[in-house]
C-alpha positions in Angstrom: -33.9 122.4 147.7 -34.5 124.5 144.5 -31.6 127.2 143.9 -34.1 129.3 142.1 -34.7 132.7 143.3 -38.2 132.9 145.1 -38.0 136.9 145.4 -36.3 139.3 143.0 -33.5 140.2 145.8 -31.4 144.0 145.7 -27.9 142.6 145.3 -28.8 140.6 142.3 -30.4 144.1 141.1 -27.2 145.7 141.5 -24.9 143.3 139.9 -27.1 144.0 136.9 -25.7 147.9 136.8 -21.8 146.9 138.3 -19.0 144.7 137.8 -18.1 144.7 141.2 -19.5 145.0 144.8 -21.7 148.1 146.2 -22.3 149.0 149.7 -24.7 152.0 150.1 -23.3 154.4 153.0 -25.9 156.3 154.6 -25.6 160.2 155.0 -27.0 163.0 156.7 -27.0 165.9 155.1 -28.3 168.2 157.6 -32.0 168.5 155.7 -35.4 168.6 157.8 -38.8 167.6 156.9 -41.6 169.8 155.6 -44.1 167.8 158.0 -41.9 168.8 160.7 -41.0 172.8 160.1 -44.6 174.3 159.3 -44.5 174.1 155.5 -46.8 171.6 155.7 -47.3 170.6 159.1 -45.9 170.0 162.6 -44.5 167.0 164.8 -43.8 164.7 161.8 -44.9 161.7 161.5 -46.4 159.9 164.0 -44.1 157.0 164.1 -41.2 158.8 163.4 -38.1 159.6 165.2 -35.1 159.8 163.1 -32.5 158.3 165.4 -33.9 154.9 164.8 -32.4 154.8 161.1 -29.0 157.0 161.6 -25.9 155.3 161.6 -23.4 156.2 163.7 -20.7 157.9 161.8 -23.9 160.1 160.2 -23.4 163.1 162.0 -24.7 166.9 160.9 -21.5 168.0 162.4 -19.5 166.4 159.4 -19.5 167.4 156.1 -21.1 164.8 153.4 -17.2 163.8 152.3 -16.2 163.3 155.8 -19.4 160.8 156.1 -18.6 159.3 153.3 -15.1 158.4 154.1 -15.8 157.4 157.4 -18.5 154.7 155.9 -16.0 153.1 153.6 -13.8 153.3 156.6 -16.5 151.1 158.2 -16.9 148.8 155.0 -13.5 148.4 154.0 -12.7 145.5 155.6 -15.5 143.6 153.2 -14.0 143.7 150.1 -11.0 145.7 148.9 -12.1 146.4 145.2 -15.7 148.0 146.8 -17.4 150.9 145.5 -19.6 152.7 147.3 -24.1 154.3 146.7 -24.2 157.9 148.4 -27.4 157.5 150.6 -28.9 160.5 151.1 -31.3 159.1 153.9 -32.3 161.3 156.7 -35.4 163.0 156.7 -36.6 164.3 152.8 -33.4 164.8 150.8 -34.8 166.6 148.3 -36.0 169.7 150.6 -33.6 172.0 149.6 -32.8 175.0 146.6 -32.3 173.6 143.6 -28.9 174.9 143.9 -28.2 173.5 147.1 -29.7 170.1 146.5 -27.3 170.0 143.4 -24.1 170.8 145.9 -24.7 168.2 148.0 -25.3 165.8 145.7 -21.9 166.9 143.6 -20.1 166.9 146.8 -21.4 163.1 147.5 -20.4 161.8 143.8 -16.8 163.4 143.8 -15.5 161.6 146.9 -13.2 158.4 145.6 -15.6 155.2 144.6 -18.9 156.9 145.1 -20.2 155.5 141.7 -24.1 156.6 142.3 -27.1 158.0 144.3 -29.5 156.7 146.6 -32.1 159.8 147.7 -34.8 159.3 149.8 -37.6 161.9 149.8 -41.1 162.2 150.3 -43.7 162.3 147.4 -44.7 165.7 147.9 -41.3 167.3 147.5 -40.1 166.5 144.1 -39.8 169.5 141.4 -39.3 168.8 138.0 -36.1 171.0 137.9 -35.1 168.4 140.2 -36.1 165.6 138.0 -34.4 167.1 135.0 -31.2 167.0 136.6 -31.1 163.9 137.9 -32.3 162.4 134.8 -29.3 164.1 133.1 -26.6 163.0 135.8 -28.5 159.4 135.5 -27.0 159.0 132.1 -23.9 158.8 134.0 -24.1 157.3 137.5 -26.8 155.2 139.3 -29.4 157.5 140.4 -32.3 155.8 142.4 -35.0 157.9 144.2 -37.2 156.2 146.8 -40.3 157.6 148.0 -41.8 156.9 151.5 -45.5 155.6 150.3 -46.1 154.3 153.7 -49.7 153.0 152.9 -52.0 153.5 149.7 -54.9 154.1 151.7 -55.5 157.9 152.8 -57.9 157.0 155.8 -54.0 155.8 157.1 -51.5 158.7 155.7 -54.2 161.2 157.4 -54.0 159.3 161.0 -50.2 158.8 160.7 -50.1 162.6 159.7 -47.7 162.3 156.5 -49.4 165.3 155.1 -50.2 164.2 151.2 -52.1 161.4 149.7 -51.7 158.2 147.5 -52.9 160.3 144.6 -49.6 162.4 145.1 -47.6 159.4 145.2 -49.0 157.9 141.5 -48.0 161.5 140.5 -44.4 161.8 141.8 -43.6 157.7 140.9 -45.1 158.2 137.6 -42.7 161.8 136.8 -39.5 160.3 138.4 -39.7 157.1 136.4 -41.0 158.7 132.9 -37.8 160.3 132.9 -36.0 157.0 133.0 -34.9 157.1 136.4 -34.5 154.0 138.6 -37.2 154.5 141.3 -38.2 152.7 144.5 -41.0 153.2 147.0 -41.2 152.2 150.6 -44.2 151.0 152.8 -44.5 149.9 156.3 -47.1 147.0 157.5 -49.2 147.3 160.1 -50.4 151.1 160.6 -52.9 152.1 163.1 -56.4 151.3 161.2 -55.2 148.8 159.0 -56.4 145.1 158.5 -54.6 142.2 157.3 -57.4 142.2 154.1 -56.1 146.2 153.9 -52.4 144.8 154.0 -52.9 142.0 151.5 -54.7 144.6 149.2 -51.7 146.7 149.2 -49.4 144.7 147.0 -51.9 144.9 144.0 -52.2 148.5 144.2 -48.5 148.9 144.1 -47.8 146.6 140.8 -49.5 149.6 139.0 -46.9 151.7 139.7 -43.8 151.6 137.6 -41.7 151.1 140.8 -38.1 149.2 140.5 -37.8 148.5 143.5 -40.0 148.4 147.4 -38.9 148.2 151.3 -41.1 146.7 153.5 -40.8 147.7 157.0 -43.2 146.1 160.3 -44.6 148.8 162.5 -42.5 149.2 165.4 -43.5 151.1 168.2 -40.5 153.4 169.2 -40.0 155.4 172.1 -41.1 159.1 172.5 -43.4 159.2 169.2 -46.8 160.5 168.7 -47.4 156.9 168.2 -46.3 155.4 171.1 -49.3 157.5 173.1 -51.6 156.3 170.7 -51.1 152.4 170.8 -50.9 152.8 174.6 -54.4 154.1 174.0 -55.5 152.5 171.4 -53.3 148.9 170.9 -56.1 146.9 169.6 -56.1 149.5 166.0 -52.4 148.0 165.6 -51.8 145.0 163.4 -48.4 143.9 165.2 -47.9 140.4 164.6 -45.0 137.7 165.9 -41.8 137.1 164.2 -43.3 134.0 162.6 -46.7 135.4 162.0 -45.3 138.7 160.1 -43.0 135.8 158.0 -46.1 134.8 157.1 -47.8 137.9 156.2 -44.3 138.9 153.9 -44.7 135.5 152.2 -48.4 136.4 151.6 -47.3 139.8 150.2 -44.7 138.6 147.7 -47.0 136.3 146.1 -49.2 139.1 145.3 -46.6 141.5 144.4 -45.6 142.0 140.5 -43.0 139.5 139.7 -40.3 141.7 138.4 -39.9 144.0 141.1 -37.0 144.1 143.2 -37.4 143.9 147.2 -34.8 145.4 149.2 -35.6 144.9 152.5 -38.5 143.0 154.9 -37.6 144.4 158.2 -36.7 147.3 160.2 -33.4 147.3 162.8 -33.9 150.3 165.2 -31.8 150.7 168.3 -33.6 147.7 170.9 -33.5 150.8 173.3 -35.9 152.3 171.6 -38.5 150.0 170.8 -41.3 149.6 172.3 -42.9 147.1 170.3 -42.3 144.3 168.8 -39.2 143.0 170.3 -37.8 140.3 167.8 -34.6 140.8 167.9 -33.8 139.3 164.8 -31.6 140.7 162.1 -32.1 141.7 158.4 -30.1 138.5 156.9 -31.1 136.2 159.7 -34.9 137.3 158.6 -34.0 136.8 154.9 -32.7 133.7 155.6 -35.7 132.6 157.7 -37.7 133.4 154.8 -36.1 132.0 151.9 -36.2 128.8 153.6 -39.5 129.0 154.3 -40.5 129.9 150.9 -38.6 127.1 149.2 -40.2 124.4 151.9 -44.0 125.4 150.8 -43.2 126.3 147.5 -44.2 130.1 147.3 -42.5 132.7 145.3 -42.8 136.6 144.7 -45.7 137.2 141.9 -47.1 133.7 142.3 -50.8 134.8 142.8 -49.9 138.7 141.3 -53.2 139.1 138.4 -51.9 141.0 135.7 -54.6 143.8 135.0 -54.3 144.0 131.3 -54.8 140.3 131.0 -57.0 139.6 134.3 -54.6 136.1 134.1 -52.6 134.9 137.4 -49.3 135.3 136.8 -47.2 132.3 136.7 
């Protein structure tokens, strides 16, 4: 079996910037959501509920060092020499004063062996006073900014009520990475409405953007969202797929995707308490593992039908 790479993987991304080993170390900084306090709408997302990506020691009741040092508590047993990406992953972290967002953020990046930023926001709530600063402070540390895209069709961010558009994604990528900062995007397969043609399509709209890196997520179903009424409802609008069906579908995805961007993740791990649907039960390097061997057995890799636009030739 070949030991070449068949996707462009986030650990090999990261030894490209450190010496050593990084773990990321999620934190919540106590921010809330525009969708969810009026400024632009109410309830959230339909699919969200923020207690399916919080990890235990991220509580509002701590202060961002305490977090912090409780996560490489958690870690430390890895690796000794480890140095540690702030996470800044609950809700929109950039929803805040200037002033305030700068605090955290300074707060996060003087606590022992944070060497860098992870902030994860929405499109719609990115100022350029922000920008500025973080493409100063990115001439120092890793800064990476990843936007929740969801889906790059509107029909689908109007039903999932995210409360902007794809245009306003191509606007805030496009700002964040002008300015030289490292910037990722995030997208979740299978929304209400969506096809597997719609799916498939996806990937080639997202190689236009000048995105490092890209999470994909399956649709799961959780517990007390908006969307758990509506696929009750409505189940046969949902694209949910088997475990070895969605491998599939991932596989079919990567060889449309550019070549040189970097995937972080496939899958989604919320609490199996809260799921509703589907019930895999399989875990994020199990899943990677699954699918590297499969990919190596029929001979696929990331980009291997991607069409360059400039060109119009397959890339391979």
């Amino acid at each position: 079996m070949s030991s070449k790479k068949v996707y462009n993987d986030f650990p090999t991304f990261l030894k490209s910037f450190f010496p050593y080993k990084v773990q990321k170390i999620s934190i919540n900084a106590g921010f809330t959501c525009p969708n969810r306090d009026g400024a632009i709408g109410r309830g959230g997302c339909t699919y969200c509920n923020n207690q399916t990506f919080s990890p235990a020691y991220c509580k509002t009741t701590k202060t961002i060092t305490q977090q912090l040092e409780d996560g490489k508590h958690f870690f430390a047993h890895k690796y000794p020499s480890m140095k540690y990406l702030a996470y800044f992953q609950s809700y929109t972290n950039t929803y805040d004063s200037f002033d305030g967002l700068k605090a955290k953020y300074e707060e996060a990046l003087a606590v022992k062996d944070v060497v860098g930023l992870v902030i994860g926001t929405r499109p719609d709530c990115i100022s350029d006073e922000l920008l500025d600063y973080l493409e100063k402070i990115s001439k120092k540390v890793f800064v990476l900014v990843e936007f929740g895209i969801e889906s790059t069709l509107d029909d689908t961010l109007l039903r999932v009520n995210r409360g902007h558009s794809y245009e306003t994604v191509v606007d805030a990528v496009n700002r964040t990475s002008d300015r030289g900062i490292l910037t990722g995007g995030h997208v979740i397969l299978g929304l209400p409405g969506e096809s597997l043609q719609s799916i498939l399509d996806q990937p080639k709209v997202l190689s236009k953007l000048p995105l490092n890196t890209l999470k994909l997520h399956q649709l799961q179903i959780i517990k007390g969202t908006q969307m758990e009424e509506e696929f009750t409802n409505f189940p046969e609008d949902f694209y949910l797929t088997t475990l070895d069906d969605y491998l599939t579908l991932v596989i079919s995805y990567l060889q449309r995707l550019r070549p040189d961007m970097v995937v972080e993740r496939f899958i989604s791990q919320s609490p199996k308490e809260l799921i509703l649907s589907p019930l895999w039960g399989v875990k994020n390097h199990e899943f990677n593992m699954m699918l590297i061997q499969r990919m190596k057995k029929e001979n696929t890799y990331q980009g291997q039908l991607y069409t360059d636009q400039k060109t119009n030739l397959i890339n391979i």
